[in-house]
C-alpha positions as CSV (number, residue, x, y, z in Angstrom):
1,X,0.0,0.0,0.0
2,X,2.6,2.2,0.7
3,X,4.8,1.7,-2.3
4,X,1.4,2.4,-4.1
5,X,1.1,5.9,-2.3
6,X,5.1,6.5,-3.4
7,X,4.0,5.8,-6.9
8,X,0.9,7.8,-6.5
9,X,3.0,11.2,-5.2
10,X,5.7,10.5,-7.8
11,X,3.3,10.8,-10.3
12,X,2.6,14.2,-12.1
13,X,0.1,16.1,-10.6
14,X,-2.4,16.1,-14.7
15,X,-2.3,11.7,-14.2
16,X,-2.7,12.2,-10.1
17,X,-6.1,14.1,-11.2
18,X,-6.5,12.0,-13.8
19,X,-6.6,8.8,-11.4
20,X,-8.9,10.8,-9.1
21,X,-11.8,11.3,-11.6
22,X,-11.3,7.5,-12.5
23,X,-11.6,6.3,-8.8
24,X,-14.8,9.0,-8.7
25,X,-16.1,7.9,-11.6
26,X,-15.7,3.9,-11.0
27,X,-17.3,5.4,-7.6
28,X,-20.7,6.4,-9.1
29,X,-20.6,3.6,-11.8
30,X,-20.5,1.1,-8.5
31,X,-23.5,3.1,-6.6
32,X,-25.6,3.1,-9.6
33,X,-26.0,-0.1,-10.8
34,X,-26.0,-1.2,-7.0
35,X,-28.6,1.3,-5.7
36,X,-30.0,3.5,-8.2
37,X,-31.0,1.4,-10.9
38,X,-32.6,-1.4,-8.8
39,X,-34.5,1.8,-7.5
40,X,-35.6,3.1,-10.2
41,X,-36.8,-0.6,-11.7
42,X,-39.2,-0.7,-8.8
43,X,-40.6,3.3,-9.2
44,X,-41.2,2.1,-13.0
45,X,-42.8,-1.6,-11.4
46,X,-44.7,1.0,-9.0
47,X,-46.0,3.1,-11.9
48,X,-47.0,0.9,-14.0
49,X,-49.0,-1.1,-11.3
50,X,-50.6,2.3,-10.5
51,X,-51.7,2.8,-13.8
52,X,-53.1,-0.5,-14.4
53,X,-55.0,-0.2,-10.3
54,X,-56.1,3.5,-12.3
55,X,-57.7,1.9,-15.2
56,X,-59.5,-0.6,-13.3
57,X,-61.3,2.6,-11.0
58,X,-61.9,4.3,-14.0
59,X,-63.8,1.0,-15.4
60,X,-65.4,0.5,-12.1
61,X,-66.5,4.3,-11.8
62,X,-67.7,4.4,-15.3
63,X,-69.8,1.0,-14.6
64,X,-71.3,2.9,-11.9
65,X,-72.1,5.8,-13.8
66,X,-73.6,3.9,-16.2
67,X,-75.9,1.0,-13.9
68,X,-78.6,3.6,-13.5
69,X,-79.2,3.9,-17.0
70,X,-78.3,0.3,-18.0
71,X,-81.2,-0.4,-15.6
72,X,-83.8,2.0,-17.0
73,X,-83.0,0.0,-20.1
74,X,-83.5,-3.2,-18.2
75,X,-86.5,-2.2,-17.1
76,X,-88.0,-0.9,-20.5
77,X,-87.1,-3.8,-22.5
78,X,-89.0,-6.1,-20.2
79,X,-91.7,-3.3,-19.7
80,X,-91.7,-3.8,-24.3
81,X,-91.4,-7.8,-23.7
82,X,-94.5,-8.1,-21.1
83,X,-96.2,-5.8,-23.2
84,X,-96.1,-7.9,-26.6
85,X,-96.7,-11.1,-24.4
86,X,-100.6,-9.3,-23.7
87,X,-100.7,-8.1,-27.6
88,X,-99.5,-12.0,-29.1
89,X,-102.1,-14.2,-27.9
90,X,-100.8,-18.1,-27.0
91,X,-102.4,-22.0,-28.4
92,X,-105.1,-21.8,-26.0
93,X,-106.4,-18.1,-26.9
94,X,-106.4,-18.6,-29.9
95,X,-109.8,-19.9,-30.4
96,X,-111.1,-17.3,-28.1
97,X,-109.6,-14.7,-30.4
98,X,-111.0,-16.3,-33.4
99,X,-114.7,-16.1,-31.8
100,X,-113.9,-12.3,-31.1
101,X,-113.3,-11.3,-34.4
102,X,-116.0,-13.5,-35.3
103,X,-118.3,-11.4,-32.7
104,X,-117.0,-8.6,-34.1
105,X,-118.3,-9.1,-37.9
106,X,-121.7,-10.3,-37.1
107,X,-121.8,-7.2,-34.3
108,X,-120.8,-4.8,-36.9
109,X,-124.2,-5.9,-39.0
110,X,-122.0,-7.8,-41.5
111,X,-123.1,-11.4,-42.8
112,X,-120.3,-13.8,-42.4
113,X,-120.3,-16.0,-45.0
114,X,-117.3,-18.1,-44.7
115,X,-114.6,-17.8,-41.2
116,X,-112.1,-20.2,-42.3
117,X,-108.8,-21.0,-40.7
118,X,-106.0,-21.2,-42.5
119,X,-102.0,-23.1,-41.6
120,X,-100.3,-21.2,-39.7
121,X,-96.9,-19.6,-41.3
122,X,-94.3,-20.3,-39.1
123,X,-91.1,-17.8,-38.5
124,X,-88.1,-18.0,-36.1
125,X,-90.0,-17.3,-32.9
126,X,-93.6,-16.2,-34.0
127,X,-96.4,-17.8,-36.2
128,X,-98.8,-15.7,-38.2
129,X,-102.5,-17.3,-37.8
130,X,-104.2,-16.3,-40.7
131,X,-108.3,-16.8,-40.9
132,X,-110.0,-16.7,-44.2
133,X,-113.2,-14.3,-44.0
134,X,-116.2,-13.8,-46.7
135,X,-118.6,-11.2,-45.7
136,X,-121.1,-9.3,-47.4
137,X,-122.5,-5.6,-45.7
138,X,-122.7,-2.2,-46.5
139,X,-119.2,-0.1,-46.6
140,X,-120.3,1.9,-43.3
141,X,-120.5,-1.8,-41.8
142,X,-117.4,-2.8,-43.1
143,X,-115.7,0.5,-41.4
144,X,-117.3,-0.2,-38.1
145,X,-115.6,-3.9,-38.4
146,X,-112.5,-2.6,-39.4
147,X,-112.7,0.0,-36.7
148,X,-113.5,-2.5,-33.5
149,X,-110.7,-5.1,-35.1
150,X,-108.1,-2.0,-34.8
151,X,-108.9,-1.5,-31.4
152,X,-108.7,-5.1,-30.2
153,X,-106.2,-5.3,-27.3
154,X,-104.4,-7.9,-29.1
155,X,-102.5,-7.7,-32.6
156,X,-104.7,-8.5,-35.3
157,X,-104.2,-7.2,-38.8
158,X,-106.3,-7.4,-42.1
159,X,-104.8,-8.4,-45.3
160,X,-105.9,-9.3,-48.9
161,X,-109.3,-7.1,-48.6
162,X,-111.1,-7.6,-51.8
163,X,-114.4,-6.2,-52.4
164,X,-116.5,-7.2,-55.4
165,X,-120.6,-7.7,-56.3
166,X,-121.9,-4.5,-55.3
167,X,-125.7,-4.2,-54.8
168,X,-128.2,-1.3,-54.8
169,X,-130.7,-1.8,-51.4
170,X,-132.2,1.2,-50.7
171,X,-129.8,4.2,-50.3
172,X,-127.2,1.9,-49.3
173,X,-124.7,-0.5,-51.5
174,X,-123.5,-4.1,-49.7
175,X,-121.0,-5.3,-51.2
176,X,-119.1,-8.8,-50.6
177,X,-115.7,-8.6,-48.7
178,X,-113.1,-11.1,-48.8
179,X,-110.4,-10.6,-46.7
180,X,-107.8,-12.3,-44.0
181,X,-107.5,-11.8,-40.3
182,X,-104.1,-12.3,-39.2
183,X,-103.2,-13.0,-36.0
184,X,-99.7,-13.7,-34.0
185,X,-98.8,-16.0,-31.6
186,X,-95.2,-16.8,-29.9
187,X,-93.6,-20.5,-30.8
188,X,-93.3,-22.6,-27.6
189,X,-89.8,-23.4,-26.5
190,X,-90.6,-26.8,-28.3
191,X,-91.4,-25.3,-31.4
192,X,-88.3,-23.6,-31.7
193,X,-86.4,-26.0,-31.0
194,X,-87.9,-28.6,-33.8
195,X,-87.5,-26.2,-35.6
196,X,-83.8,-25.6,-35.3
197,X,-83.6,-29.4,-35.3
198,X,-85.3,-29.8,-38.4
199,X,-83.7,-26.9,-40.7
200,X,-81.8,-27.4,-43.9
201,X,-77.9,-27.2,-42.1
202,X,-76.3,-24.7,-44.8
203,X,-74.1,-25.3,-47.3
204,X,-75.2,-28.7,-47.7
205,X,-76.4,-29.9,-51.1
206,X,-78.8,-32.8,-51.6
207,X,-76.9,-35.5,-52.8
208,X,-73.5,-34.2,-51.2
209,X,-72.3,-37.5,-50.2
210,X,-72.7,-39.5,-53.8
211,X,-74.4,-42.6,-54.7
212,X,-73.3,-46.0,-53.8
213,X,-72.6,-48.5,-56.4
């Protein structure tokens, strides 16, 4: 150690400085990468867990903000759902609804010359029950018909009116009226489901497979 300090003194006083700034310098090197930069790793590891914990309040608050109105929603769709469950009549009301718009025609001073039902058209989750009508009255009992079938509290539309044979009686003209009252009704759970089961699967041709020989 000693001879080192000779050596050191000997030296000229530019390369004494010189070996200074080194030692200094190899100082600071040796307390970085010891304490500094393991430091700083963990305020980066700390930042970037607080950023992540920040997003995950700012999902949370904005959640909350938005419950009230993702409840109002709530609330209206099954407020629209319970609402077309009284307007779509099921199987066993349908009769019932077929002898109201049956009451209807003959109430309105119409004679009903034919109330047929007709096959249902099936869709996805709905059937359209379709009843074939022949009727013969004057047009301002026709209007009181159409009028009261409007204002039934279930859905029941008129399609396919056809009007033909006018005759003079009086001051008024009857006329025969051949028409269809369309009603809806939801599929059962079953019905959907046979449905499904029973659907072309697409993108399969008849015939796909070939014939055996």
């Amino acid at each position: 150690m000693s001879q080192l300090l000779d050596r050191y003194t000997r030296l000229p006083r530019s390369q004494r400085l010189l070996l200074v700034g080194l030692g200094y310098l190899l100082i600071c090197v040796v307390f970085f990468f010891s304490l500094i930069s393991p430091t700083m790793a963990e305020i980066d590891s700390a930042n970037d867990a607080q950023a992540q914990l920040t997003a995950k309040r700012n999902q949370v608050r904005t959640r909350a903000d938005n419950r009230a109105s993702f409840e109002a929603e709530l609330e209206g769709l099954a407020a629209q759902l319970k609402q077309a469950l009284k307007e779509l009549p099921n199987d066993r009301e349908i009769p019932v609804l077929l002898s109201e718009i049956d009451g209807h025609a003959r109430k309105s001073g119409l004679d009903v010359r034919r109330f047929q039902p007709l096959p249902e058209v099936l869709h996805e989750y709905f059937a359209d029950v379709p009843v074939q009508l022949v009727m013969e009255g004057s047009f301002h009992e026709i209007g009181i018909f159409f009028d009261r079938v409007r204002k039934m509290s279930r859905i029941v539309s008129v399609q396919n009116i056809e009007m033909s044979d006018p005759v003079e009686l009086g001051s008024e003209t009857t006329l025969k009226v051949s028409a269809q009252a369309v009603t809806y009704r939801f599929l059962t759970e079953k019905e959907i489901e046979d449905r499904r089961n029973t659907a072309p699967k697409k993108g399969k041709k008849p015939g796909a497979g070939g014939a055996d020989e």
